[in-house]
C-alpha positions in Angstrom: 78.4 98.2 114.8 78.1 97.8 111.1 77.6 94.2 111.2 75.2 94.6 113.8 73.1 96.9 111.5 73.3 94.4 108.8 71.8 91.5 110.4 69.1 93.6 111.9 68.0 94.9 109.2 68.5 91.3 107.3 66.1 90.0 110.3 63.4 92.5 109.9 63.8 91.7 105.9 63.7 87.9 106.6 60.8 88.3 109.6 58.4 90.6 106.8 58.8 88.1 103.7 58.4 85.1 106.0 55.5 86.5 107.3 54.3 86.3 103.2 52.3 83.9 102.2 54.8 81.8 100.0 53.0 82.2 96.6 53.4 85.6 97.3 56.8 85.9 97.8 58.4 86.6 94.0 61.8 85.9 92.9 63.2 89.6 93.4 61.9 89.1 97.5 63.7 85.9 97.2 67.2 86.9 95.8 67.5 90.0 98.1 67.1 87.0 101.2 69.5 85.3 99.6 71.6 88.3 99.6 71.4 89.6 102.9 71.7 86.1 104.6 75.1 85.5 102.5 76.0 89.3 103.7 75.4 88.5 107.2 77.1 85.5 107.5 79.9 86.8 106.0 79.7 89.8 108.2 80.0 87.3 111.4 82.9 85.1 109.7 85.2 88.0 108.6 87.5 90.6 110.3 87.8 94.0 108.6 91.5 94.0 108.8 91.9 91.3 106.5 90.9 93.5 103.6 93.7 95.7 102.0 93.2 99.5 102.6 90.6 100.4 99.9 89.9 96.6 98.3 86.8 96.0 100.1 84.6 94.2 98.0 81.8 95.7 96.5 78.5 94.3 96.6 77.5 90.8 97.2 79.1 88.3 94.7 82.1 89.9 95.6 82.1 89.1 98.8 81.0 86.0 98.6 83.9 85.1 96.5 86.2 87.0 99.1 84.7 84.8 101.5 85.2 81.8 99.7 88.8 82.3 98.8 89.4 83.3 102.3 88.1 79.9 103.8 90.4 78.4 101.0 93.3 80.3 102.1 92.6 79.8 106.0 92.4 76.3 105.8 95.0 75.6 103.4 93.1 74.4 100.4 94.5 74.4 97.0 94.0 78.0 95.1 90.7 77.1 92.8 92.2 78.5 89.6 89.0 77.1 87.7 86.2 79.6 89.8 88.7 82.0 90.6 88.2 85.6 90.5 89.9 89.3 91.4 88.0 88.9 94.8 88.7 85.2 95.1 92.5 86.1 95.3 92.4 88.9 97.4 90.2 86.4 99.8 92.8 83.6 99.3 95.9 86.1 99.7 94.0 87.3 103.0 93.4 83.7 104.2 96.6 82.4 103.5 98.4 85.5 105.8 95.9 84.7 108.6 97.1 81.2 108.6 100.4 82.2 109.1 99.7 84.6 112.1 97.8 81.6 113.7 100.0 79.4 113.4 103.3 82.1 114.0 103.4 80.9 117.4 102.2 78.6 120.0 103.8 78.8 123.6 105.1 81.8 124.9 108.5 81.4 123.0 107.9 83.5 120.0 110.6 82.2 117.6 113.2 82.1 120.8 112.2 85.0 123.2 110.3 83.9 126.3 107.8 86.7 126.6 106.0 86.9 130.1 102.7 86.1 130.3 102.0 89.6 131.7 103.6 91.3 128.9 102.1 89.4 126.1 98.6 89.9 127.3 99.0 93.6 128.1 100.0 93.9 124.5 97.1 91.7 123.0 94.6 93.8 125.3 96.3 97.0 123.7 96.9 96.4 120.1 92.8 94.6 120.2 91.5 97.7 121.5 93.4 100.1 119.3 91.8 98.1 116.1 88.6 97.1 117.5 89.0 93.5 117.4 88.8 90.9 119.9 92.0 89.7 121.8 91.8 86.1 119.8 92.4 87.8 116.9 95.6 89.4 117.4 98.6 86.9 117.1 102.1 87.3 118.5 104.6 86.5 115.1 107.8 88.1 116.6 109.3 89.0 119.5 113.1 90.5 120.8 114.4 91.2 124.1 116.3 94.5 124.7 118.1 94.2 128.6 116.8 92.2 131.6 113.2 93.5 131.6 112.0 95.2 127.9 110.4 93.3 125.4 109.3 94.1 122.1 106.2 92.2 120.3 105.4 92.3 116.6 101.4 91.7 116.6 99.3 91.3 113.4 95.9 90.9 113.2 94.6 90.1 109.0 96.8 92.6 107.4 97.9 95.2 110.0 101.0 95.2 111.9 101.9 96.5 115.2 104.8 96.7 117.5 104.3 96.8 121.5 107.2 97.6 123.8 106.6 96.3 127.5 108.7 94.9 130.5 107.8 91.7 132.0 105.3 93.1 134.4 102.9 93.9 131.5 103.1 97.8 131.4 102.9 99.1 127.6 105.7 102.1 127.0 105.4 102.3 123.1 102.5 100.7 120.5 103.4 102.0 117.0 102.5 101.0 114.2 105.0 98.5 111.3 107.2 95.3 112.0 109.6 93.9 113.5 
C-alpha cells in the first residue's frame, strides 16, 4: 500500500511539472522528480524484509545507496569500498543474504529431504501471507523429516525466518517464527 502511495503521488508530481512549460520548471521542481522517480523505483525493486528491524534508510540518498549495494550484493559484484557508505553495506549485507536464499535450493530436495510438492507450497502460501509478500519471494533453505508423513521447512524471505511444520498432503500444523 505504501508503495502504491508513493508512485501516485510521484505521478501526479511528475503529470503537474510536465504539464510546465520547461523554462518554467526550476531546479528545486527538478531535484524533487529526481527524487521521487528514484523513490519509486526503488519502492518496486525492493522487499521490506530485507531491511534490519529499525535500519530503514532515511530519506533518499540513502536509499539509493541501499539500493545500490543491494543490486551489488544480489548479483554478486565485488563490495565497492571506494563509494561505499553505512547504507551501501547494509544494502550489500541484505543483497548478499538474498542471494543465498535464492540460490539455497533448487528441486524439491532441500539439502537431502524430499519435501512434497503439496507441503512445500502450503508452506510458501502461508509464510507469504503472514509477511505480506508474494510466494516467489519466500525461499525453502532447510528442511527435516520427523516420521513417515511430518516435515519441517525453514523459509526466509530478506531477513526474516520462519519454520512451517506440515505432512505431505500440504496441511500447516505449526508456523513459528526462528530457524532451523
Amino acid at each position: 500500500m505504501k508503495q502504491l502511495v508513493t508512485l501516485a503521488a510521484g505521478a501526479a508530481l511528475a503529470f503537474n511539472i510536465a504539464g510546465a512549460p520547461a523554462s518554467a520548471m526550476d531546479d528545486k521542481e527538478k531535484a524533487a522528480l529526481g527524487a521521487i522517480a528514484l523513490l519509486g523505483i526503488a519502492a518496486l525493486a525492493h522487499n521490506q524484509n530485507h531491511y534490519h528491524e529499525g535500519q530503514e534508510p532515511q530519506g533518499a540518498d540513502q536509499t539509493a545507496q541501499f539500493e545500490r549495494g543491494y543490486r551489488d550484493g544480489l548479483h554478486n559484484e565485488p563490495y565497492d569500498s571506494r563509494h561505499s557508505s553505512a547504507s551501501y553495506g547494509q544494502g550489500y549485507d541484505a543483497g548478499q543474504k538474498e542471494r543465498s536464499n535464492r540460490l539455497a535450493h533448487k528441486t524439491r530436495d532441500v539439502h537431502g529431504t524430499k519435501v512434497p510438492a503439496a507441503a512445500m507450497q502450503a508452506c510458501r502460501d502461508e509464510a507469504a501471507s503472514s509477511w505480506g509478500v508474494h510466494k516467489r519471494d519466500v525461499h525453502a533453505i532447510k528442511a527435516g523429516q520427523e516420521g513417515s508423513d511430518n516435515f519441517y521447512i525453514e523459509l526466509a524471505s530478506g531477513h526474516k525466518h520462519v519454520i512451517c511444520g506440515t505432512n505431505g498432503a500440504g496441511q500447516v500444523f505449526n508456523l513459528r517464527n526462528g530457524r532451523l
